[in-house]
C-alpha positions as CSV (number, residue, x, y, z in Angstrom):
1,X,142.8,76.6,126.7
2,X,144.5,76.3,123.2
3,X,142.4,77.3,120.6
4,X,144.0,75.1,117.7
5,X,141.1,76.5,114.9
6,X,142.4,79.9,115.1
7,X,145.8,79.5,115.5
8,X,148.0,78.6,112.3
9,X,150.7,75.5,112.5
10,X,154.0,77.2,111.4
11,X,156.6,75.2,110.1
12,X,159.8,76.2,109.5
13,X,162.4,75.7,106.5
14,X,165.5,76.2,106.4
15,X,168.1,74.8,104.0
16,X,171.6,73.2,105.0
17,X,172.9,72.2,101.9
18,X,172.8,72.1,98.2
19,X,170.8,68.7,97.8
20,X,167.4,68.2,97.3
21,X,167.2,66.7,100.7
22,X,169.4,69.1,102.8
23,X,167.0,70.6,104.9
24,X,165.9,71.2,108.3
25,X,162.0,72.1,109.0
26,X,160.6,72.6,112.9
27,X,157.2,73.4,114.3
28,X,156.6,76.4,116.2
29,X,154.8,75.3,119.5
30,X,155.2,72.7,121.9
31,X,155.0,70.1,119.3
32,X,157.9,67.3,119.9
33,X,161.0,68.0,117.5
34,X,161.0,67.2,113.7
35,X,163.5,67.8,111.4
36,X,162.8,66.1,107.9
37,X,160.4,66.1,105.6
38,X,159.5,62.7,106.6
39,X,159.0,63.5,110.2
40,X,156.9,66.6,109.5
41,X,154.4,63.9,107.2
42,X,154.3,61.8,110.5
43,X,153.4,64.0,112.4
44,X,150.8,65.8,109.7
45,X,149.2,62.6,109.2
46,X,149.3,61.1,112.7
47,X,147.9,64.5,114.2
48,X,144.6,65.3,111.4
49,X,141.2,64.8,112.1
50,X,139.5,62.2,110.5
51,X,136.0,63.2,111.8
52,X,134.1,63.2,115.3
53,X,135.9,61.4,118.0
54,X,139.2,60.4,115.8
55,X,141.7,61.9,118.1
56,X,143.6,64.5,115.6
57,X,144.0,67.6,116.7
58,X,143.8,69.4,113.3
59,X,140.8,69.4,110.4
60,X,142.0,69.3,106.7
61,X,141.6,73.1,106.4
62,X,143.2,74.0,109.7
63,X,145.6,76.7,108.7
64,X,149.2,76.1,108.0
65,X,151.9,78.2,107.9
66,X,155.3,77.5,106.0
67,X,157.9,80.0,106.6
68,X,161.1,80.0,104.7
69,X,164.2,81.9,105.9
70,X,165.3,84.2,103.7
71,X,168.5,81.6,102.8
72,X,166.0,78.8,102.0
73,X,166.3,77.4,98.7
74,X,163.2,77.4,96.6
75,X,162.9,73.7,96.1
76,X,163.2,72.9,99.6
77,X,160.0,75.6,100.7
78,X,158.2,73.6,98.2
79,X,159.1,70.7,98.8
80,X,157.7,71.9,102.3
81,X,154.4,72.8,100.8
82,X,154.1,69.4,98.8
83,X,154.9,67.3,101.9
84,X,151.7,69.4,103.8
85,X,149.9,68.8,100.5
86,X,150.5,65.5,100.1
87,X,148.8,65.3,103.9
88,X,145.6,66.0,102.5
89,X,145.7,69.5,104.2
90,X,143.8,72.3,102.0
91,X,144.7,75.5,103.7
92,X,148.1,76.2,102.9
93,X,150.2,79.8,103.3
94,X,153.5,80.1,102.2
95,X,154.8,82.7,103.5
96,X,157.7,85.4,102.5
97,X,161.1,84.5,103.4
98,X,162.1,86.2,106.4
């Protein structure tokens, strides 16, 4: 049984370039494979929970975890954090890069 209340969804940033856009993000999990920005707000918005019987496997404040590597640019870790933001998700941990 997966307990998705307690346990964080950690994303992944890393940077592959010197554009605002060269980036790579991936869940941790068996979520299917992402790797934009634009993928990760499909799948935030496709997979939240819009109330009692809505199908979305996480509530607003489920907790997210963004972890940058320690070569990610700062723009693109928040640019991360904006894209989870810009979800309507409320409960949002950036981590330190590692």
């Amino acid at each position: 049984v997966i307990t998705l209340d307690n346990e964080p969804l950690v994303i992944f940033v890393e940077s592959a370039g010197e554009g605002s856009g060269d980036l790579r993000v991936r869940l941790k999990g068996p979520w299917e494979p992402i790797s934009s920005l634009h993928e990760l707000s499909v799948f935030l918005r496709t997979n939240k929970a819009r109330g009692l019987g809505s199908g979305g496997l996480f509530a607003e404040h489920h907790p997210i975890l963004i972890k940058p590597s320690n070569e990610t640019r700062w723009d693109h870790a928040i640019a991360t954090y904006n894209t989870v933001a810009s979800a309507l998700y409320t409960n949002i941990t950036l981590d330190e890069p590692s």
